[in-house]
MOPAC internal coordinates of N, CA, C and O (Angstrom, degrees):
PM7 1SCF
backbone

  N    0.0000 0     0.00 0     0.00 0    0    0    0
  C    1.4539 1     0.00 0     0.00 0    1    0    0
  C    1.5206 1   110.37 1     0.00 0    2    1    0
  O    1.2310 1   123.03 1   115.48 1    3    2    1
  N    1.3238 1   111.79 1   -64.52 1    3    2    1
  C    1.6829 1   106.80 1   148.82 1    5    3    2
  C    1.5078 1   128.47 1    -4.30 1    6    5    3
  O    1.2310 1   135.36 1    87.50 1    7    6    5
  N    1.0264 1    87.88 1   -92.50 1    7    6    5
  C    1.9500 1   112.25 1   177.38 1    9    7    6
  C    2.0334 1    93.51 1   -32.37 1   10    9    7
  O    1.2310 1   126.78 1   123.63 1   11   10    9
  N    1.4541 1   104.56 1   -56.37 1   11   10    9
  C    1.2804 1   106.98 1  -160.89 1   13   11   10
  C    2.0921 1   120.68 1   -67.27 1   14   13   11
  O    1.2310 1   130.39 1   176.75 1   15   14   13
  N    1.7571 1    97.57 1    -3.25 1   15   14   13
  C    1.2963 1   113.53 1  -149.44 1   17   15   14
  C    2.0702 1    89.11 1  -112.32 1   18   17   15
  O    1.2310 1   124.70 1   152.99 1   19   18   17
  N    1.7779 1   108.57 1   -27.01 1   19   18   17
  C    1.0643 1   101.41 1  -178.95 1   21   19   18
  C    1.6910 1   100.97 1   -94.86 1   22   21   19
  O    1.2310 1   117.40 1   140.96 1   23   22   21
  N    1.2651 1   122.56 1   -39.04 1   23   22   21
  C    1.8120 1   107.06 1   163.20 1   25   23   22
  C    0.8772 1   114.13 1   -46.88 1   26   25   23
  O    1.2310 1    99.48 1   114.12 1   27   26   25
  N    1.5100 1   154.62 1   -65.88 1   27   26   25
  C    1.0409 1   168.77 1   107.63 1   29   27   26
  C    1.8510 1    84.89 1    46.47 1   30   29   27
  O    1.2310 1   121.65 1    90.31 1   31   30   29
  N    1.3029 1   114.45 1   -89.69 1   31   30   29
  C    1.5258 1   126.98 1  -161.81 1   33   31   30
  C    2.0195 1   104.96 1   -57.25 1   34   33   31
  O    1.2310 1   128.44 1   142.73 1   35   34   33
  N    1.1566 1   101.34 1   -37.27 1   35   34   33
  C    1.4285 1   104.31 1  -178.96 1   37   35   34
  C    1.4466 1   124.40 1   -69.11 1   38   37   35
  O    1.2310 1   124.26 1   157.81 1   39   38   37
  N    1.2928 1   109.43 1   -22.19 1   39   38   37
  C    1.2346 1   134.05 1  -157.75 1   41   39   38
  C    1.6253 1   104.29 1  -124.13 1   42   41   39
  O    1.2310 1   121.93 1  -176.20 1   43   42   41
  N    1.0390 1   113.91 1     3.80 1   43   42   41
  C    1.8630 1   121.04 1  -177.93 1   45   43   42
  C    1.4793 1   103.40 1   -90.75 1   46   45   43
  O    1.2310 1   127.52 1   138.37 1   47   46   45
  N    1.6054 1   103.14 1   -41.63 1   47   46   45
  C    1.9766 1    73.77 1   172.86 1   49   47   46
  C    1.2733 1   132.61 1   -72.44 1   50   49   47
  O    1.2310 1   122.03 1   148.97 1   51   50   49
  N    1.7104 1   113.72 1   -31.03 1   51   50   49
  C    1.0742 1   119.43 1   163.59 1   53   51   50
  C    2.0500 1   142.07 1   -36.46 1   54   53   51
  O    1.2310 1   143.85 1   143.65 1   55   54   53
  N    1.6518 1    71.26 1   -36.35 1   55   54   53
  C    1.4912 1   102.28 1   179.42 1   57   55   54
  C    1.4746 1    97.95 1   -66.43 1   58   57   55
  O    1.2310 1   116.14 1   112.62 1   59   58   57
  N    1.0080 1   124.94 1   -67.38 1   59   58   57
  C    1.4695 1   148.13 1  -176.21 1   61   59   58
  C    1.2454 1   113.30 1   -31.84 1   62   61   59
  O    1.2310 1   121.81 1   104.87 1   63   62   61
  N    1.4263 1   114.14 1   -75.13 1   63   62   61
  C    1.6091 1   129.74 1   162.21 1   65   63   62
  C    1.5290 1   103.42 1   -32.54 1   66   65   63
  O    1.2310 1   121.03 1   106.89 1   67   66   65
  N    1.2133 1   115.64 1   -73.11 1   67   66   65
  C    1.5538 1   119.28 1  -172.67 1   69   67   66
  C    1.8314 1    99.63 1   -49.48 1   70   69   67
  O    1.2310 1   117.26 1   135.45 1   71   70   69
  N    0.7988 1   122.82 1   -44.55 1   71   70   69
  C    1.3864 1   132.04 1  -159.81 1   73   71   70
  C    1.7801 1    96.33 1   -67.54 1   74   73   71
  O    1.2310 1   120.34 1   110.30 1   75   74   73
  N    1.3887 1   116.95 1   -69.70 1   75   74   73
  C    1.6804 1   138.19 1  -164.90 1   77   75   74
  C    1.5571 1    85.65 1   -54.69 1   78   77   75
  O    1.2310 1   108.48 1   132.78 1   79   78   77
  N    1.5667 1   139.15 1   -47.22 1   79   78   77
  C    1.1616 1   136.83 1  -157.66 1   81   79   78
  C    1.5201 1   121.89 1   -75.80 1   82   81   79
  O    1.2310 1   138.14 1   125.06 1   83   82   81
  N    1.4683 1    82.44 1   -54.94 1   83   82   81
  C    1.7281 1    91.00 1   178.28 1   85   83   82
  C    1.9138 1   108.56 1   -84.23 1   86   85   83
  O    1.2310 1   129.41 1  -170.79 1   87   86   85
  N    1.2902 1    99.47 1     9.21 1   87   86   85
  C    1.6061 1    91.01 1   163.58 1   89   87   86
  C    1.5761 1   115.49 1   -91.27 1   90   89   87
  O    1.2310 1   125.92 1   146.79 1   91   90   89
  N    1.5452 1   106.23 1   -33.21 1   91   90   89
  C    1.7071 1   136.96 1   159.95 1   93   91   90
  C    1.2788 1    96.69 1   -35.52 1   94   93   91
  O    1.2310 1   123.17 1    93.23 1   95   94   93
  N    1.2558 1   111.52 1   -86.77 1   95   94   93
  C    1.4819 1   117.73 1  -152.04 1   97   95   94
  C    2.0385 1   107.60 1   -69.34 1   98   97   95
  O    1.2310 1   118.31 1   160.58 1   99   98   97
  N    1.8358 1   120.83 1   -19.42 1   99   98   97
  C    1.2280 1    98.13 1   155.20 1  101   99   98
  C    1.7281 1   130.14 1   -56.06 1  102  101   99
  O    1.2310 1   133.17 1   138.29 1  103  102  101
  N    1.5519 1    92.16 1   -41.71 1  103  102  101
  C    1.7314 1   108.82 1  -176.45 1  105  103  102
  C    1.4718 1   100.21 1   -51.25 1  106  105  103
  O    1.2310 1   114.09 1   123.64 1  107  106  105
  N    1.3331 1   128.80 1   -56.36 1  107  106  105
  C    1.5400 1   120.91 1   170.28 1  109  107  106
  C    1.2085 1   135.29 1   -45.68 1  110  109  107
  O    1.2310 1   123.45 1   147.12 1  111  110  109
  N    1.5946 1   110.99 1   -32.88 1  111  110  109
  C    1.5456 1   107.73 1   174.41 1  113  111  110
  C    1.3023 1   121.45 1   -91.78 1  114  113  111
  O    1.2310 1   123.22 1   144.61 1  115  114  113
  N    2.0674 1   111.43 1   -35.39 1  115  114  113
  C    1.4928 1    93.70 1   159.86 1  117  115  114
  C    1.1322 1   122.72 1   -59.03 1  118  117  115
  O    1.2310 1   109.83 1   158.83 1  119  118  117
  N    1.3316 1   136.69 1   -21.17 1  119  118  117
  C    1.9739 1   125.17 1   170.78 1  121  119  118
  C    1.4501 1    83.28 1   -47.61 1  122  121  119
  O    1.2310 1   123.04 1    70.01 1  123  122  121
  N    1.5740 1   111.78 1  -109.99 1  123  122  121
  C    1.4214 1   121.81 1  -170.28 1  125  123  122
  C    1.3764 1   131.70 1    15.41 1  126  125  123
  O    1.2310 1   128.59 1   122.71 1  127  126  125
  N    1.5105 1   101.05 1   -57.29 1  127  126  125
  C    1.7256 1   123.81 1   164.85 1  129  127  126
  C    1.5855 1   113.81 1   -61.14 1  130  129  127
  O    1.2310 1   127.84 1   109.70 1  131  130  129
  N    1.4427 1   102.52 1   -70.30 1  131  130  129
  C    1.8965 1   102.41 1   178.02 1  133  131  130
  C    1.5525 1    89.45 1   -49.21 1  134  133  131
  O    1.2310 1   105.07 1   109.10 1  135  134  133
  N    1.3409 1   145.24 1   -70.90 1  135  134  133
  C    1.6177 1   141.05 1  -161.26 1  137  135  134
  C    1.5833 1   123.60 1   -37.66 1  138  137  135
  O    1.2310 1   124.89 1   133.82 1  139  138  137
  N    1.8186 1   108.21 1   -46.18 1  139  138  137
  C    0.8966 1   124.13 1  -173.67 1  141  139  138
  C    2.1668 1   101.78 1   -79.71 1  142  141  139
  O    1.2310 1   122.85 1   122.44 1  143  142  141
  N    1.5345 1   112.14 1   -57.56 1  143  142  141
  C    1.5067 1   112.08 1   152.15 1  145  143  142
  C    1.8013 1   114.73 1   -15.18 1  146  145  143
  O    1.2310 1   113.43 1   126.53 1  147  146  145
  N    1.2035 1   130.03 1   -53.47 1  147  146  145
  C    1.4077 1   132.56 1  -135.66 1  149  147  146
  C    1.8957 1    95.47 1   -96.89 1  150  149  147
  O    1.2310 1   129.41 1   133.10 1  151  150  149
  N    1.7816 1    99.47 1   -46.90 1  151  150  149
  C    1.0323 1   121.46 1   161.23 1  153  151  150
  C    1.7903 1   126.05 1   -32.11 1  154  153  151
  O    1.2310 1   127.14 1   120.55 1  155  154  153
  N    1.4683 1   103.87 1   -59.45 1  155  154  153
  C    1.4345 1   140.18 1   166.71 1  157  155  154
  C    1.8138 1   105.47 1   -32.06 1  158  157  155
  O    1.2310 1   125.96 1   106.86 1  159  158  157
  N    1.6257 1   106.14 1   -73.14 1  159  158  157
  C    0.8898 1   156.18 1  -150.09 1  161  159  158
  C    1.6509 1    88.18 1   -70.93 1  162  161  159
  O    1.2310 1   115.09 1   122.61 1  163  162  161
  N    1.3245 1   126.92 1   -57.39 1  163  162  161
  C    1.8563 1   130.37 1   179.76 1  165  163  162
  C    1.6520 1    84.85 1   -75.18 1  166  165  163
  O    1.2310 1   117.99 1   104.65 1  167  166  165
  N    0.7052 1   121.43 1   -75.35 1  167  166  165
  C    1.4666 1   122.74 1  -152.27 1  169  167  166
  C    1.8423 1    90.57 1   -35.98 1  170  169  167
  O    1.2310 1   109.61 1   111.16 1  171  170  169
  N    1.5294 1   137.09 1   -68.84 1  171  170  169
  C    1.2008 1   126.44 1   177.38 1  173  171  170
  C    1.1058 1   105.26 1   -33.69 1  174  173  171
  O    1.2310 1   110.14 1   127.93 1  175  174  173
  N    1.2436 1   136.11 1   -52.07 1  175  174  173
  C    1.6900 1   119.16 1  -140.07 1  177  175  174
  C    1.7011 1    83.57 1   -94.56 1  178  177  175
  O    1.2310 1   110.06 1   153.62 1  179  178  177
  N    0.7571 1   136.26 1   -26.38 1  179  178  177
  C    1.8975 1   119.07 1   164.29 1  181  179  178
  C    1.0792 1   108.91 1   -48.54 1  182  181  179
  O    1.2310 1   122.18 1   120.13 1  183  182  181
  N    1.3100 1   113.44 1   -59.87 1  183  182  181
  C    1.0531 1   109.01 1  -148.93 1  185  183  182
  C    1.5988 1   127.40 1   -92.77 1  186  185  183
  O    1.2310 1   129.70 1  -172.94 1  187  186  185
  N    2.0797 1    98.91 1     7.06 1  187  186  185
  C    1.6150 1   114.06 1   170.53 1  189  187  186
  C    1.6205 1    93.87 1  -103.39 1  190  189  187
  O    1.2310 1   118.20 1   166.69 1  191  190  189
  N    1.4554 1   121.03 1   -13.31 1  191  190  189
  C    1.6737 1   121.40 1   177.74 1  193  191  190
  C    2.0349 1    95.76 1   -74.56 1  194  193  191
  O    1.2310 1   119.41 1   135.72 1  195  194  193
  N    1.0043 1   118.73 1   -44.28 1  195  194  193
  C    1.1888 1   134.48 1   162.90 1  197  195  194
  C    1.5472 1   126.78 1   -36.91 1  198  197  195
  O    1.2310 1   132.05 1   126.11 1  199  198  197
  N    1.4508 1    94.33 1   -53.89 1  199  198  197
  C    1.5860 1   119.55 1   172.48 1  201  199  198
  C    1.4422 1   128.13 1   -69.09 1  202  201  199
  O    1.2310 1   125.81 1   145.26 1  203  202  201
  N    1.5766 1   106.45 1   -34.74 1  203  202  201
  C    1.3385 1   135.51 1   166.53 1  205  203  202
  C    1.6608 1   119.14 1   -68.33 1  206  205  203
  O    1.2310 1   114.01 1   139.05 1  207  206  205
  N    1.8924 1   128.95 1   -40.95 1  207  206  205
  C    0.8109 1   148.97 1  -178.32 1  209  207  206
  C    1.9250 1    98.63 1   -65.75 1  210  209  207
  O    1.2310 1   134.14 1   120.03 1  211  210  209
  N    1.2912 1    90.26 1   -59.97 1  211  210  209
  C    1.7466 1   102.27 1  -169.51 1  213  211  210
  C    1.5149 1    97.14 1   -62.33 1  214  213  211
  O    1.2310 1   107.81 1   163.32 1  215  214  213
  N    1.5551 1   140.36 1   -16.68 1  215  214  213
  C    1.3246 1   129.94 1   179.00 1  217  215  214
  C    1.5411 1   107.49 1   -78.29 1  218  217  215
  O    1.2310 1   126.38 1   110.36 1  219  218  217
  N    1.0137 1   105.34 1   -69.64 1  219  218  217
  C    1.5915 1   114.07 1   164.16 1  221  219  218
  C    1.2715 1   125.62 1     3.95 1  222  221  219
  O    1.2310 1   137.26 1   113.44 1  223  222  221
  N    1.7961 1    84.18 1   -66.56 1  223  222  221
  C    1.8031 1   111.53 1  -167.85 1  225  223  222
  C    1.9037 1   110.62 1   -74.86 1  226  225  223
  O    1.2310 1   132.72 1   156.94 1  227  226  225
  N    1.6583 1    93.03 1   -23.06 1  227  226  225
  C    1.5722 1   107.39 1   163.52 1  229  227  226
  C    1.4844 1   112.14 1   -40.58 1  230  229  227
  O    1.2310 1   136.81 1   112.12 1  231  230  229
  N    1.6229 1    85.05 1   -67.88 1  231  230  229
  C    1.5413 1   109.63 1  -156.93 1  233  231  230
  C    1.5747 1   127.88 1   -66.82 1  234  233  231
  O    1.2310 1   124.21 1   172.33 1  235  234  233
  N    1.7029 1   109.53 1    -7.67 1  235  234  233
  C    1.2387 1   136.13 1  -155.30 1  237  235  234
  C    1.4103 1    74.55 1  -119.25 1  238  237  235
  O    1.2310 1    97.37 1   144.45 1  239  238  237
  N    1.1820 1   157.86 1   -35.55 1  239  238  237
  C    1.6973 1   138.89 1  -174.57 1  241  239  238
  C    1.4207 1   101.49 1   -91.55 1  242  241  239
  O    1.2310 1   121.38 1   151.30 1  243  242  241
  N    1.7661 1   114.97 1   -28.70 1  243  242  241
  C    1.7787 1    91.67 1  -176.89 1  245  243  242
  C    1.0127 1   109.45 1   -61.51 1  246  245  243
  O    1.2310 1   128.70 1   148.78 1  247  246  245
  N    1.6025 1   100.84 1   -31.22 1  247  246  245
  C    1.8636 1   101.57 1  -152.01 1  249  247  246
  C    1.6478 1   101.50 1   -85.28 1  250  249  247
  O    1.2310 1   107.59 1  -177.98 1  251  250  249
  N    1.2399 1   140.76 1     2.02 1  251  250  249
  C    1.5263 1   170.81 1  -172.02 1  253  251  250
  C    1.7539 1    93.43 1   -93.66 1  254  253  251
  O    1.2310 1   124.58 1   112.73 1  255  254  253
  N    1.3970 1   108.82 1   -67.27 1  255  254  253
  C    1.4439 1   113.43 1  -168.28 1  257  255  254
  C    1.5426 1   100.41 1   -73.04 1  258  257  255
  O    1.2310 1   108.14 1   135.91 1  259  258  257
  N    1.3025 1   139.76 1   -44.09 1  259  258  257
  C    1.5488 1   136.11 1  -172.58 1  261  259  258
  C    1.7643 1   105.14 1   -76.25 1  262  261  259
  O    1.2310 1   120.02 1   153.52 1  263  262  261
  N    1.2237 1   117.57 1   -26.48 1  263  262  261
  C    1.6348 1   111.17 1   178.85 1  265  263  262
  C    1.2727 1    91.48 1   -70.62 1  266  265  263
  O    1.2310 1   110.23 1   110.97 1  267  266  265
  N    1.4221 1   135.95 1   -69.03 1  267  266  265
  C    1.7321 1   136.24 1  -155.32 1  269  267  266
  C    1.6444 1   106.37 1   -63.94 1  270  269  267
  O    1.2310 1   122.39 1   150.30 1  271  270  269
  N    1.3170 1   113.03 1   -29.70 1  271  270  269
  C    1.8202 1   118.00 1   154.36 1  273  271  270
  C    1.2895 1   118.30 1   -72.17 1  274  273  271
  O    1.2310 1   112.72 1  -175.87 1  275  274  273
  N    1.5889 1   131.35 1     4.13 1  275  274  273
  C    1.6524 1   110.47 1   174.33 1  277  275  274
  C    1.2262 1    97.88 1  -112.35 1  278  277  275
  O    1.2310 1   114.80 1   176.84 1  279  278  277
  N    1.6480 1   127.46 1    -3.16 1  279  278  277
  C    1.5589 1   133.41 1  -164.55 1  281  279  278
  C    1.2295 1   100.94 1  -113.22 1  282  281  279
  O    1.2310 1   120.10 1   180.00 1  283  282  281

């Protein structure tokens, strides 16, 4: 138990470092991820604000093309 309490102690900062770092470097990539997500997230709404504009512009030529066909 000894033996197991001074590896244990020799080997705890090591642990530590490895530990503090790779908890670091998750915190960095979930940003990245939520960042890149948010990114995702504008890019849709352009591009259904986009989608919405081009209906419109549909709807303003049928109704353009059926008036100049009833006259």
């Amino acid at each position: 138990m000894h033996d197991l309490v001074a590896a244990l102690g020799a080997n705890g900062l090591w642990i530590m470092i490895i530990a503090v770092v790779g908890i670091g470097g998750w915190f960095q990539f979930r940003k990245r991820e939520l960042q890149s997500h948010e990114e995702l997230r504008v890019k849709e709404m352009e591009h259904l604000q986009k989608m919405k504009e081009l209906e419109i512009e549909l709807e303003k030529a049928k109704a353009r093309s059926s008036s100049g066909q009833a006259s």
